[in-house]
Structures are given as structure tokens and as C-alpha cells.
N, C-alpha and C positions, 0 to 999 in steps of 0.2 A: 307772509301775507302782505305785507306793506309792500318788497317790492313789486308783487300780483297789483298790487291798486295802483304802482307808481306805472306800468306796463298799460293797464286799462287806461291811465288817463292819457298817455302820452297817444295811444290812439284813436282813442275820443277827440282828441286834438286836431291829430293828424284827420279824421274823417270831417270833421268840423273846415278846417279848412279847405278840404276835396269840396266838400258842399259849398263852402263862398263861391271855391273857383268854377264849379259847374253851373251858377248862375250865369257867368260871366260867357262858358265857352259854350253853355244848352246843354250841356252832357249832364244825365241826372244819376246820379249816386246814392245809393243805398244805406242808409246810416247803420244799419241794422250786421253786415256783412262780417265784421270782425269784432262784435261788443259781444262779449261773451257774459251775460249779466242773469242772473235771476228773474221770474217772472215778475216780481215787484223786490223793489228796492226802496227802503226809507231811507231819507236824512236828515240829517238836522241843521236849522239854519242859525247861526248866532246861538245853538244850544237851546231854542225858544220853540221854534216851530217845526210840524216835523210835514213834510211834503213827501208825496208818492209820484213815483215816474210813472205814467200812463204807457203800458206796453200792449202792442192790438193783437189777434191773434195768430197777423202772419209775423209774427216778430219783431215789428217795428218800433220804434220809438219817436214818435215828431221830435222836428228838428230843433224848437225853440225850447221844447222839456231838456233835451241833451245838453243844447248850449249852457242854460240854467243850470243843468248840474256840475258840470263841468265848471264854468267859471265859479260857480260859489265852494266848489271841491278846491279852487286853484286860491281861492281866497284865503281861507282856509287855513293852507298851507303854507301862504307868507306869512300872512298875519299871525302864525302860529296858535292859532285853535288848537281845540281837542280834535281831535281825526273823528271826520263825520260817523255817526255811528248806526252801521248797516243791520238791520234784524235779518235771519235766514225765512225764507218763505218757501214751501214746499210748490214745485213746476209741476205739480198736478192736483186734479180734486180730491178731497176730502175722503171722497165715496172710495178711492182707490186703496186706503189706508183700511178701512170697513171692509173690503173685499174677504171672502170666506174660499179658500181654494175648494175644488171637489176631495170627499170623501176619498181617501187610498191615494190622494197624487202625493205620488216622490221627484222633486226635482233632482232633474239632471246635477250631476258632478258641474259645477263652472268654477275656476278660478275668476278671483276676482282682480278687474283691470288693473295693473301696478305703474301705468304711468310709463312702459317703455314700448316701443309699437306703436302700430297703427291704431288709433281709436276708432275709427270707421270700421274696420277690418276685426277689431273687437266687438262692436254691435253688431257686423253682419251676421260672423258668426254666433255672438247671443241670441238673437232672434231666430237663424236656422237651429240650433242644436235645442229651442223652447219651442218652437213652431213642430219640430219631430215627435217632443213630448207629447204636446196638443196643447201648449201654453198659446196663447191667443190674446190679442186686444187687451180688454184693462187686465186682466191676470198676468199677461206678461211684464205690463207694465211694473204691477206688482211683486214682480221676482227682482225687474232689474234692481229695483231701489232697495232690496232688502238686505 
């Protein structure tokens, strides 16, 4: 886990600085591209305050929240803190957990992702071999996460 966080920041980093330099050369850069992060994310600041990253709905994260999190994650870690402490927040509504499948549906056999492969290539075929069933929209959603 820790070195996942030490991987995340080092590229938060790295986008952080693509972003200074694309002021410089006009080229605009996406902060959003390679942060592989949770719909919200809390931390703690000095162990006092707890602050939420604002993320919009096409994935973004403004630039001055990032830089903020990042430099107070890097503080942090000189200063030797306690390691910011992250809650899990579920990447969908509420309402999808509430979902009631139809009456007689048997889902498909899937094995589930193990982390070798293609992940893309995983989901395509999640969603054709649930889309054949007649899984659809939030009920699909509702297979994946179960």
C-alpha cells in the first residue's frame, strides 16, 4: 500500500510539474490523466483538520487542490507524521448498493479480475458477456462491484 501512495505521489509530482511547464510553453495538460484516485479522498492536516479533494464529474481535480495535497502529503513525510489517513468512499450512488435485481436473474459465470492482463480487455468483456445476459446500466454496475 505504501509503496501505491509513494508511486501516486511521485506522479502527482511529475503532472504538477508538466502543468508549471505548460504554462510556460501554452501546451495544456490534464492533471486528471494518470491519478488513479477515488471519487473523494480525505486527509488530514497536522492530524487537526480533515479537507476533501473536490473531483468534477468529468474526472478532474483543479490544479491548486492537487498541488495542496501533494505538498502537505510531502510534508508529511519529512516531517515524519503519521501517514495522512485516507477513508474508502464508494465511486457510485448509494442508490446502486439499494438496487434489487429482477425476479429469476442468474448471473453469468465471471471470474473475477486477478491483476494479470489487460484491464480494459477485462471490462470489455464484463460488459459484453452482462449486456448478453440483459444486465444493463445501474444493474450492471451493480454485478461489477459485487
Amino acid at each position: 500500500m505504501k509503496h501505491v501512495q509513494d508511486a501516486q505521489i511521485a506522479r502527482l509530482i511529475n503532472k504538477t510539474n508538466n502543468i508549471d511547464a505548460s504554462h510556460i510553453t501554452g501546451k495544456q495538460v490534464e492533471a486528471h490523466d494518470e491519478v488513479e484516485m477515488p471519487i473523494k479522498q480525505h486527509y488530514t492536516e497536522n492530524d487537526k483538520s480533515t479537507k476533501e479533494i473536490q473531483i468534477s464529474y468529468d474526472g478532474l481535480i483543479p490544479v491548486d487542490q492537487l498541488k495542496e495535497f501533494i505538498e502537505e502529503t510531502i510534508k508529511s513525510k519529512i516531517e515524519g507524521r503519521s501517514r495522512s489517513s485516507f477513508t474508502y468512499s464508494k465511486p457510485y450512488t448509494p442508490k446502486i448498493d439499494s438496487l434489487k435485481m429482477p425476479i429469476g436473474y442468474q448471473p453469468p459465470k465471471f471470474q473475477q479480475f486477478d491483476g494479470k492482463g489487460n484491464p480494459k480487455q477485462y471490462v470489455a468483456h464484463f460488459v459484453e458477456t452482462y449486456n448478453n445476459a440483459g444486465t444493463y446500466g445501474d444493474h450492471l454496475v451493480k454485478q461489477f462491484v459485487r
